[in-house]
C-alpha positions in Angstrom: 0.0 0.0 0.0 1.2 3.2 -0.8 1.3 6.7 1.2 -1.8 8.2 3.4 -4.7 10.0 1.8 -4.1 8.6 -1.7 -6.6 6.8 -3.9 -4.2 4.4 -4.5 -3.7 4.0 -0.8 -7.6 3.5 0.0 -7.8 0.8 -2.8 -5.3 -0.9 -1.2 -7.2 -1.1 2.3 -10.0 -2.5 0.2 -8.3 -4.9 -1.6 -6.4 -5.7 1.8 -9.7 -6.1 3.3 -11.1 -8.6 0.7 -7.7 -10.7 1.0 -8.4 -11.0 4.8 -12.0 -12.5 4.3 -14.3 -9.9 3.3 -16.8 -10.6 0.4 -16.7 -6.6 -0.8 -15.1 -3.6 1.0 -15.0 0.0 0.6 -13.0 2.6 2.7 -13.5 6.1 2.5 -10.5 8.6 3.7 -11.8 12.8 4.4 -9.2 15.2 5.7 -10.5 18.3 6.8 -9.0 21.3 8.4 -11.5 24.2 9.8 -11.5 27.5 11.0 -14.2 29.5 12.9 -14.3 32.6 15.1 -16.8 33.8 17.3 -17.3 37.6 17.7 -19.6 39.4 20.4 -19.5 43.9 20.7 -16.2 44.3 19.3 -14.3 41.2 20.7 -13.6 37.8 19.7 -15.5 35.7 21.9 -14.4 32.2 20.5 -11.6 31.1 18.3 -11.0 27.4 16.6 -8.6 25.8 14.2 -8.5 22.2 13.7 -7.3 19.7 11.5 -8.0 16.1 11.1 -7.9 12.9 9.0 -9.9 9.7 9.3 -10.7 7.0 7.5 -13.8 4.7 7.6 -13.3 0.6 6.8 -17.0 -1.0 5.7 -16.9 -4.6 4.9 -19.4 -7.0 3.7 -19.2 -11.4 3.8 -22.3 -12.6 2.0 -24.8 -9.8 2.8 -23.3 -9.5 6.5 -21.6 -6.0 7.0 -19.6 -3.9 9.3 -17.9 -0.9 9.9 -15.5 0.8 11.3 -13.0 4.1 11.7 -10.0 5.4 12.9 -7.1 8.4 12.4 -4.2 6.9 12.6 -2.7 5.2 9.2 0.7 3.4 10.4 0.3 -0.2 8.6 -0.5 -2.0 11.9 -2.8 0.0 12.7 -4.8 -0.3 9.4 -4.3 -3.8 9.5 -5.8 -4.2 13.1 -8.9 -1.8 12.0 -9.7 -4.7 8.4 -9.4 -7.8 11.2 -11.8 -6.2 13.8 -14.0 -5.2 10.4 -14.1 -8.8 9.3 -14.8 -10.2 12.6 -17.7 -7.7 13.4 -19.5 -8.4 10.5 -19.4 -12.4 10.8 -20.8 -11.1 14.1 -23.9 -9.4 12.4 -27.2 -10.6 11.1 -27.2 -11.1 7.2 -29.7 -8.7 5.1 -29.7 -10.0 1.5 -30.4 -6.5 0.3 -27.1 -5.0 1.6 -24.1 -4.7 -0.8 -21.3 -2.7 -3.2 -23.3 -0.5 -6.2 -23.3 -2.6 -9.4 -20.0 -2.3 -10.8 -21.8 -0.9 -14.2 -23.1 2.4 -12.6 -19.6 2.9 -10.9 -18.8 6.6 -12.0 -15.7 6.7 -14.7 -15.3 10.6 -14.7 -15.0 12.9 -12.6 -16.3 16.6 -13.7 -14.6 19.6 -12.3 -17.2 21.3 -10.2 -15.2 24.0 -9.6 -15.5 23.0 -5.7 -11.9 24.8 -4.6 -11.4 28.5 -3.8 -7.6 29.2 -3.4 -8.8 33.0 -1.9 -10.3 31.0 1.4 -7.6 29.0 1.8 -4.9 31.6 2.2 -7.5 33.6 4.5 -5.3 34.5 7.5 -6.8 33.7 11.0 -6.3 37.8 11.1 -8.6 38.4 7.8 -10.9 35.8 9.4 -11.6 38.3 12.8 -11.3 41.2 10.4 -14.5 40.1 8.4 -16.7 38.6 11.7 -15.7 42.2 13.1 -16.9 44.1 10.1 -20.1 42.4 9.9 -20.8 42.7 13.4 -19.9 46.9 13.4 -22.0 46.7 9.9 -25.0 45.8 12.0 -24.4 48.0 15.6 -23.7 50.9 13.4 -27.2 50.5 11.7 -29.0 51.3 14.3 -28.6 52.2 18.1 -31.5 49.9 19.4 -28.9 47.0 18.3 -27.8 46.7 21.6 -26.4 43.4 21.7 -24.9 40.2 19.8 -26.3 36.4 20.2 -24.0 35.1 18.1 -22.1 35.7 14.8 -18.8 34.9 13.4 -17.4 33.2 10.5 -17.0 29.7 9.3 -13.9 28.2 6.5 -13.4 25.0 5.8 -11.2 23.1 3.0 -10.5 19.5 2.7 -10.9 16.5 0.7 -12.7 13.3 -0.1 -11.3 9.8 -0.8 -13.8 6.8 -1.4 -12.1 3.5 -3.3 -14.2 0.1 -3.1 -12.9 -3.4 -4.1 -15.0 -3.4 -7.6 -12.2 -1.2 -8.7 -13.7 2.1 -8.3 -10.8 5.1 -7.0 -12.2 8.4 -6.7 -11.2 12.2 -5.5 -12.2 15.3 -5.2 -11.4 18.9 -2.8 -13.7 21.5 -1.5 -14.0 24.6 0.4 -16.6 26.7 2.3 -17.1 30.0 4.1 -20.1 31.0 5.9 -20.5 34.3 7.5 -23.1 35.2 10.1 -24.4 38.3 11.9 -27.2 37.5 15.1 -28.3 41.1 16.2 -30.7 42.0 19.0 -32.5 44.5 19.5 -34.5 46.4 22.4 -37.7 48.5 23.0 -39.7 48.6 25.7 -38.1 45.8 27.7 -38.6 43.6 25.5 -35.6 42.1 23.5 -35.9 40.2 19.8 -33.0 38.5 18.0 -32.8 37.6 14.3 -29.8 37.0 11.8 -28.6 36.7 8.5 -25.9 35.2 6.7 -24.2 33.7 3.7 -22.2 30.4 2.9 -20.5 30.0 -0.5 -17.3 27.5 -2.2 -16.2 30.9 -3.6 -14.7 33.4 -1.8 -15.8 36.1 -4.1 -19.2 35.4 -4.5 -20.1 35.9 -1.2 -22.1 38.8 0.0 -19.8 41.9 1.9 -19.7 41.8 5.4 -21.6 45.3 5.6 -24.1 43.5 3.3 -25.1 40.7 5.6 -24.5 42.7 9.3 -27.3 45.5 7.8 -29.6 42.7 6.3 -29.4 41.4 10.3 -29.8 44.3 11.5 -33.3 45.5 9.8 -34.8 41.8 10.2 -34.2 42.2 13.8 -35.7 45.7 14.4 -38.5 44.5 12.2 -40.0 42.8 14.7 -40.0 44.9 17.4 -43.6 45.3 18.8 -45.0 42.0 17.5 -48.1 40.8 18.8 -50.4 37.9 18.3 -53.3 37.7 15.4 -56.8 35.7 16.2 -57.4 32.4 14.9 -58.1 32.5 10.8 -57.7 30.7 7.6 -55.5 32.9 5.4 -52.8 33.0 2.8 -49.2 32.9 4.3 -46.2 33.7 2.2 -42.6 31.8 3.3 -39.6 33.7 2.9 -36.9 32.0 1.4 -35.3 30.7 4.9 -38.7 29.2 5.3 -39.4 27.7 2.3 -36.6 25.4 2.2 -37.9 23.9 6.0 -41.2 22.9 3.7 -38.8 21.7 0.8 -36.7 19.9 3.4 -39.8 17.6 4.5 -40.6 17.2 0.7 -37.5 15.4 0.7 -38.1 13.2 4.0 -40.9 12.3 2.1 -39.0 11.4 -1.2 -36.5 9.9 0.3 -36.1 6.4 -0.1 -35.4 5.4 3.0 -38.8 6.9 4.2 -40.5 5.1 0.9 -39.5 1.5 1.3 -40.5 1.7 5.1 -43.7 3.0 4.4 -43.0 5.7 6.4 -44.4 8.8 4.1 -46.9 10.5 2.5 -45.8 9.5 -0.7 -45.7 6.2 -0.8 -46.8 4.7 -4.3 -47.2 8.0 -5.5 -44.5 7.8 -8.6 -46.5 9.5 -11.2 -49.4 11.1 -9.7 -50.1 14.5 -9.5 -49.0 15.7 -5.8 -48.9 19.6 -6.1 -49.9 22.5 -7.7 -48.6 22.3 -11.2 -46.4 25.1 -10.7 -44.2 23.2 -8.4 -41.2 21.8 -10.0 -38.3 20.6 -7.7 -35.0 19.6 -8.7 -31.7 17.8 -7.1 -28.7 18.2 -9.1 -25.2 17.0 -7.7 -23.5 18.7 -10.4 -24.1 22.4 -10.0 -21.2 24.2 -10.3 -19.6 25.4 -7.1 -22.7 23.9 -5.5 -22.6 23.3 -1.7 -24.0 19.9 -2.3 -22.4 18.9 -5.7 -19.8 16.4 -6.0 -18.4 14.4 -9.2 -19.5 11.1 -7.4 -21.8 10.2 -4.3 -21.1 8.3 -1.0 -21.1 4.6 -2.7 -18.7 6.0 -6.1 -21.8 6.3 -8.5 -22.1 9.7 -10.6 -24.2 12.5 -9.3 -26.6 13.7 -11.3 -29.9 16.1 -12.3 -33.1 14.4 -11.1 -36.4 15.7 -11.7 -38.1 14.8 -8.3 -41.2 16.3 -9.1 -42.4 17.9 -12.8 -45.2 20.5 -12.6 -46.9 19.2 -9.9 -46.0 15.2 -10.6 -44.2 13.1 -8.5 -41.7 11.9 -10.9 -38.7 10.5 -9.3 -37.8 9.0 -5.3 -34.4 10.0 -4.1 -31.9 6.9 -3.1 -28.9 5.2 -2.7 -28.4 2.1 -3.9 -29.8 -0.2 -1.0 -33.0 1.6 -1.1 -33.1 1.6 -4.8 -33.0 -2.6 -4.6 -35.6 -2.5 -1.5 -38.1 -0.4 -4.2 -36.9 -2.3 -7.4 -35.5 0.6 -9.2 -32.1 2.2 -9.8 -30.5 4.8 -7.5 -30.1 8.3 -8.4 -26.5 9.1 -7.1 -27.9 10.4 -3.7 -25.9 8.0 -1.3 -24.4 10.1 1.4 -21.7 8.6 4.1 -19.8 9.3 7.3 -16.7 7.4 8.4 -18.7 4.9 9.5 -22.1 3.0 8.9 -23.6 2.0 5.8 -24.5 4.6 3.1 -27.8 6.9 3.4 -29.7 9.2 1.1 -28.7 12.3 1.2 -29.7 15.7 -1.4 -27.3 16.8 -3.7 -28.0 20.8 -4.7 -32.3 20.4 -3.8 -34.1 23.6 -5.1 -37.7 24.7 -6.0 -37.5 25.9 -9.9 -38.1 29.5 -9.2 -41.2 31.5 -10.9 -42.1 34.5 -13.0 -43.2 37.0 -9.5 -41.1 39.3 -7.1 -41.3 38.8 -3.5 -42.4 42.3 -3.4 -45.8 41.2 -6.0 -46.3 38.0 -4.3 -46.9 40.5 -0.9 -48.5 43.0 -3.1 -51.3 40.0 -3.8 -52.1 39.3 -0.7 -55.2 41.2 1.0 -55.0 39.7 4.2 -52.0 37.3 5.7 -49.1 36.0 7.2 -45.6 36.7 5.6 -43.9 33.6 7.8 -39.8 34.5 8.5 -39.5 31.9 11.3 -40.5 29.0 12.7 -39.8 27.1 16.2 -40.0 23.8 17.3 -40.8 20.9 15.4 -44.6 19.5 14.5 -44.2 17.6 10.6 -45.3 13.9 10.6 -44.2 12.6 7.5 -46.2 9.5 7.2 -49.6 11.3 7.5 -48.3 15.1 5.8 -49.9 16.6 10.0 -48.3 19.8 9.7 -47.9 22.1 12.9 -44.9 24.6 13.9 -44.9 27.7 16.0 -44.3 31.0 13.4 -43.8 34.7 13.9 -43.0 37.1 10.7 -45.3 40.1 9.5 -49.2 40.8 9.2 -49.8 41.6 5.3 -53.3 43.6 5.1 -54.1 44.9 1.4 -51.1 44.2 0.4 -48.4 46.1 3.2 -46.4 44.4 5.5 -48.0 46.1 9.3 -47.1 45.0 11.9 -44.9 42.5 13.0 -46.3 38.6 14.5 -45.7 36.4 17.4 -46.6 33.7 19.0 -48.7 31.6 16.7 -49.5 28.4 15.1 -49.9 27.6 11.7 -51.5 24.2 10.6 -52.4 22.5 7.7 -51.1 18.9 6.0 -48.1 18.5 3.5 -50.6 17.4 0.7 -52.8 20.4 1.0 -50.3 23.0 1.7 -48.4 21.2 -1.7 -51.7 21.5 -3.6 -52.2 25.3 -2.7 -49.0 27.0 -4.0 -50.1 29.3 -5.7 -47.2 32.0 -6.5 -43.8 31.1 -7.0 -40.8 33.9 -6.3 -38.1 34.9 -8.8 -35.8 35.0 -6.0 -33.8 31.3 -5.5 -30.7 32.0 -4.0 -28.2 28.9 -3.4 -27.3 29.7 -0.5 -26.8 26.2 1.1 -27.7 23.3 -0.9 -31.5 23.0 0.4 -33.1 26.1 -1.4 -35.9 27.6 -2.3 -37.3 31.1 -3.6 -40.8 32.8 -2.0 -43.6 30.7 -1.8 -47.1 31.9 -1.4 -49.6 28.7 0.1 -53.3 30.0 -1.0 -55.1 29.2 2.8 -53.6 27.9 6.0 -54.8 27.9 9.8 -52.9 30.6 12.3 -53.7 30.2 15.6 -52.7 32.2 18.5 
């Protein structure tokens, strides 16, 4: 075997593993080195670097599997890591349905995703505080009812991926990531209210300005200042962006197939029916360039790719690996997702509602009387039955203005219904992470107080 963090090196674990009784192995190696700073009124409140390496051992003997991790890469310590592999899984129950991709779908390619930004990279830990510190006085400095800071900082990370299996698949690939983030709060009348904004980018360069995101803070925390409750209704509610991508993110609980072959969704047996409003369109592509959830190959080695999960309104496509694409009887869609150790699960690649023809500002406009929803609490989604219940706050729309700031509410409804009601769809998608979403507006839903 050959030197640490190498394809060549992982493929030799594998093949080392197979030699020492396994049936199939596969070994994924991620190095990762991060950076993150914490700032609060002026001073750094937190500061972390880190690096590490691990590397992740699965093996399988006739449907029986295992798996196991560890840092440290000497050759005896490797070798002890495949024996207590092997003898775990002769340990462990057999599932027919567990095993290596085919070795047809295997990806042989690897497209440059333009993952790698150089510019984050060389970021000193000094340019690091500099830009937490700007945002931060960005957002004190746009108003002088910010009187505090719950939070807020920034985020890098670079490292790579390594994942070689004994079907002869070897595959690579680097990324990096910055996420800065401002959490303002503001005072009046003895009462205090916190909000935040943010952005997270590959690219260096295509991230908003520091002064950008602290003054975005900033006004969505002094917007709701003086919120108050509603009375129980029926009305239209409009989800920002942040909030659209929670309803997007059950969408893909449901889709998953993990969730379908257990029967544990609202859309089981629903390939090819009609689920939404025909305006709905979602999409998972693992191949977006600088995408925060592309990659040239998922977490079993197949190729990522663009699935159509549902096409104007119709559920067209599950999302799954290739264990729950044998449980259903069809083929995966490059969505397998892994950590060091356990078998693969599904995971979304770039996930995103196709955006529509309106502004936020016409969907609002449209409205005579609702809820524009910019954050929900707790938890309250049953994915088996579509029950939908989570605490909101935002602001009251009447004929068409934004009023007064809300808090303290319900909103209810079910996953099929509030799917079926879309009724505007924003201009505005924005990747910023790889679960995304533009405006929504859902024609009726509940709001309690």
């Amino acid at each position: 075997m050959r030197s640490r963090l190498s394809k060549e090196f992982a493929a030799g674990v594998a093949d080392s593993a197979v030699q020492r009784g396994a049936s199939a192995a596969e070994v994924i190696i991620r190095q990762r080195t991060e950076f993150s700073v914490g700032v609060r009124l002026g001073e750094v409140e937190t500061l972390q670097e880190s690096t590490d390496q691990g590397l992740g051992l699965r093996v399988l003997i006739e449907g029986r599997q295992a798996s196991v991790s560890g840092s440290d890469f000497s050759a005896d310590a490797v070798k002890s890591l495949i024996e207590d592999a092997v003898e775990l899984a002769r340990l462990t129950s057999p599932d027919d349905t567990a095993g290596l991709p085919d070795p047809q779908e295997l990806a042989t390619s690897f497209p440059d995703l333009d993952l790698w930004d150089d510019a984050i990279v060389d970021l000193s830990p000094e340019d690091q505080i500099e830009l937490a510190l700007r945002t931060e006085r960005a957002a004190q400095g746009y108003s002088d009812q910010i009187s505090n800071f719950d939070g807020g900082g920034l985020e890098s990370a670079y490292g790579s991926v390594i994942l070689a299996n004994s079907l002869g698949f070897a595959g690579e690939f680097k990324r990096t990531s910055c996420a800065l983030t401002s959490v303002p709060v503001a005072a009046e009348g003895g009462r205090m209210q916190r909000d935040y904004w943010y952005d997270v980018r590959r690219k260096l360069s295509e991230m908003n300005s520091p002064e950008e995101i602290g003054v975005m803070a900033a006004k969505r925390t002094l917007r709701k200042l003086g919120s108050r409750s509603v009375p129980t209704q029926a009305v239209p509610v409009v989800l920002e962006p942040n909030i659209s991508r929670d309803l997007l993110g059950d969408i893909f609980n449901a889709a998953s197939g993990e969730s379908i072959f257990r029967k544990a969704s609202f859309l089981v047996g629903q390939l090819g029916e009609r689920i939404a409003n025909e305006r709905l369109t979602v999409i998972d592509d693992g191949l977006l360039p600088r995408g925060l959830g592309s990659r040239p190959f998922d977490g079993e080695g197949l190729p990522t790719r663009r699935t159509v999960v549902i096409q104007n309104g119709v559920l067209e496509s599950y999302l799954m690996n290739s264990y729950t694409a044998r449980k259903l009887g069809l083929k995966s869609t490059g969505n397998a997702g892994r950590g060091l150790t356990g078998p693969p699960g599904v995971e979304a690649g770039n996930l995103y509602i196709e955006p529509g023809p309106y502004t936020p500002d016409e969907i609002i406009k449209s409205v005579s009387k609702g809820l524009l929803i910019t954050e929900l609490l707790g938890f309250g989604v049953n994915i088996v039955t579509g029950d939908y219940s989570r605490s909101a706050g935002g602001m009251w729309i009447e004929n068409g203005e934004l009023t007064f700031p809300v808090q303290g509410v319900t909103i209810a409804g079910n996953l099929k219904e509030m799917l079926a009601s879309i009724e505007m769809i924003g201009n505005d998608l924005d990747f910023r992470g790889n679960v995304v979403s533009p405006t929504l507006m859902i024609g009726r839903m509940t709001i309690g107080a």
